[in-house]
N, C-alpha and C positions, 0 to 999 in steps of 0.2 A: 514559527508560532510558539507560543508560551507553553509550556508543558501541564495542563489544565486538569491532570489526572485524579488528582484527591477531590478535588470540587467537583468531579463526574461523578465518582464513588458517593460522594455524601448526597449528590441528588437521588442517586441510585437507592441507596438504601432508605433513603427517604421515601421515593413514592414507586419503585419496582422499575422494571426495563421492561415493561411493553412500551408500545406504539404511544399509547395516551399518554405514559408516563413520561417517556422521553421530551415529547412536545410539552408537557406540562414545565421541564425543566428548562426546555428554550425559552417560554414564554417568563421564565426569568431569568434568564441570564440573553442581554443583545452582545454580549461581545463575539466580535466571528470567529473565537475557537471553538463556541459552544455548536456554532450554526453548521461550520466544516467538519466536529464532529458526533452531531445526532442530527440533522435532516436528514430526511427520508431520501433527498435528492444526492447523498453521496450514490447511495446503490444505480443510478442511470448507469452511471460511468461502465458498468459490467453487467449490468442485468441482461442486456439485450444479445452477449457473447451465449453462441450454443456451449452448451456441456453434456455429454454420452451420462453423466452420474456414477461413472469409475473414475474418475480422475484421483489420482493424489496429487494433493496444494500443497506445495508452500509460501507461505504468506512472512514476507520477511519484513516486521516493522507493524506489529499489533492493528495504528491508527485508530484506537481507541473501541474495537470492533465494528467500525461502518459498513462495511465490508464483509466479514469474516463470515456473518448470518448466510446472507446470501450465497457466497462461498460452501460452503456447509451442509446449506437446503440444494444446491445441486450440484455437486459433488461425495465421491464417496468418503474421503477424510481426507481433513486441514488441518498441517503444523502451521501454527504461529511463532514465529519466533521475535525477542524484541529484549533488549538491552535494561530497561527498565518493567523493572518487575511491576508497577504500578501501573502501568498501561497496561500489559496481560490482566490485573486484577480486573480491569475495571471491562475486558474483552470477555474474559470471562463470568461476570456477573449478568454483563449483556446479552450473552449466549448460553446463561445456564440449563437452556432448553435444548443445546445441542450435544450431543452425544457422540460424535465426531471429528472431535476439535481437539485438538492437542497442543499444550503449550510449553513453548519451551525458553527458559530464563538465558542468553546467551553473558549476558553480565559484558564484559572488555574478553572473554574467550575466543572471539572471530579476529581478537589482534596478538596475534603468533611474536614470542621474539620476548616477553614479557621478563625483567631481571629478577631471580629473588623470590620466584615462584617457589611454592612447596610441592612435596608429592603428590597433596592432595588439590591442590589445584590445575596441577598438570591433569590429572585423572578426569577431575572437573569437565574440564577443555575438552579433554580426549573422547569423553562420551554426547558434549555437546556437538561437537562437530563431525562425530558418528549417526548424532541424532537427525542432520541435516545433509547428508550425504545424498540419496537419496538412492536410486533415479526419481525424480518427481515428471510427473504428465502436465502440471502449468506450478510454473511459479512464479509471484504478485510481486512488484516493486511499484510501489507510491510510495513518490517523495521522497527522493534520494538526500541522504544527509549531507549539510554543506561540507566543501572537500572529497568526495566522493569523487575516485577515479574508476571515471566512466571504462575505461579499458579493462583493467584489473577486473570491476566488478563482471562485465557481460564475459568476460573468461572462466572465471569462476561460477558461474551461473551453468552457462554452457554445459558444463563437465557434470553437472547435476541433471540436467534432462536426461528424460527419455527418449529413446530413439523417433518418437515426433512428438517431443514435448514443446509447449510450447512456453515463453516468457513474456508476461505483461508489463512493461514499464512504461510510469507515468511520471513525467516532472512537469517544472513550467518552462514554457518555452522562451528562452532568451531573447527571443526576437517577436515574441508574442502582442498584439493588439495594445494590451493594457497594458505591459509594460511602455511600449512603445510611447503609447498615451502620458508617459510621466508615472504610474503605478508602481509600489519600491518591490523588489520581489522577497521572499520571504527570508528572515536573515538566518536560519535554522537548514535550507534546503539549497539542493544543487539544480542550476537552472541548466537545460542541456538548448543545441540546435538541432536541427531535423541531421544537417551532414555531421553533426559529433557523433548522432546516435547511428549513423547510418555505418560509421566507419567503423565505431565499437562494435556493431554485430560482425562487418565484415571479419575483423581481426580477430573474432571469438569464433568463427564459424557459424555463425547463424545467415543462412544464405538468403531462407523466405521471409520478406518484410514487409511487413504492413500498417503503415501511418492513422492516425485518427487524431479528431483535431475537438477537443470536448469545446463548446461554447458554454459561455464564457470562462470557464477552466475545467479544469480535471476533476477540482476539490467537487462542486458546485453544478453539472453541468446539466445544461435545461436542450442544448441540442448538439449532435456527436455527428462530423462530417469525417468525409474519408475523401481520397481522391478522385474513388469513383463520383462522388456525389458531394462538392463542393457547394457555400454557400452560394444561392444566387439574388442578385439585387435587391437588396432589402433585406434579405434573411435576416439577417446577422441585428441589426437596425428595428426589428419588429417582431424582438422574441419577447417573453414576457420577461 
């Protein structure tokens, strides 16, 4: 998806980040970055997951604060972290009501190996990836960036939980309805299978797995199945 981040800010600052505001800003802008990120229907996706309200988040990849509110209001404190400083702005304008949230600029610092660095950006590095070490108790991935190797990453994850942390990852699914249907998938994100993700946890060590399947996607989702309770005839066919 297009990176839509100054045009969120100038609606922002234009009419505020409530509720009315936000929808005010839908109702001018139809393009589906605006839709994927300020309806109110991003939050299904995790609203309905319990939270004790001790948790520590990490939230890797801003998404423009859909998300992070909610995150936030039940939980006890969320690192944000996110490559583009303009997407944190514009999470935190969204959230300047939260008091909880922490945000952190990773810049190209999560890619080790860099020629030609100074002291001062080794230092940089050093205290960003201090800052994201953690243990963390859940840590959030939507929408894995295209090229994203799915192994590396759930290894690295791994070694940042807590002894029952949990990790939420959401992509689209390669073999999914709509794509299937002829639908292009996003040319910005990594599309995974149930057995790619199945394997990545085994080889990171995450033993306990559990599938959920959002209709009609992750971004968007109006009903969220699982295995226990698959769509049945018609479901799918006669959502709104």
């Amino acid at each position: 998806m297009k990176d839509i981040s100054y045009e969120i800010l100038d609606g922002l600052k234009a009419y505020g980040a409530d509720r009315q505001a936000l929808d005010r800003i839908l109702s001018e802008n139809s393009r589906p970055e605006f839709l994927y990120a300020l309806s109110d229907m991003r939050e299904n996706l995790l609203e309905w997951m319990e939270f004790t309200g001790t948790e520590r988040v990490l939230q890797l990849g801003s998404d423009y604060g859909a998300l992070t509110g909610l995150l936030a209001g039940r939980c006890a404190q969320v690192t944000v972290a996110d490559e583009r400083d303009e997407n944190l702005a514009v999470s935190r304008r969204r959230n300047a009501d939260r008091e909880n949230i922490v945000y952190v600029s990773t810049g190209d610092t999560l890619h080790a190996g860099a020629e030609g660095e100074s002291s001062g950006q080794e230092n940089k590095k050093e205290e960003t990836l201090k800052a994201l070490e953690g243990p963390w108790d859940v840590i959030v991935v939507l929408g894995p960036k295209r090229g994203t190797d799915l192994n590396l990453l759930f290894e690295n994850l791994a070694g940042r939980l807590a002894g029952k942390g949990r990790l939420i990852f959401a992509c689209e699914n390669t073999l999914g309805l709509p794509f299937l249907s002829g639908e292009e998938h996003d040319e910005e994100e990594s599309a995974f299978t149930r057995k790619e993700i199945e394997a990545a946890c085994a080889k990171a060590g995450l033993c306990h797995r559990e599938f959920y399947y959002p209709v009609p996607e992750y971004r968007l989702p109006v009903s969220i199945y699982s295995d226990r309770r698959l769509p049945a005839a018609g479901d799918i066919g006669t959502s709104p």
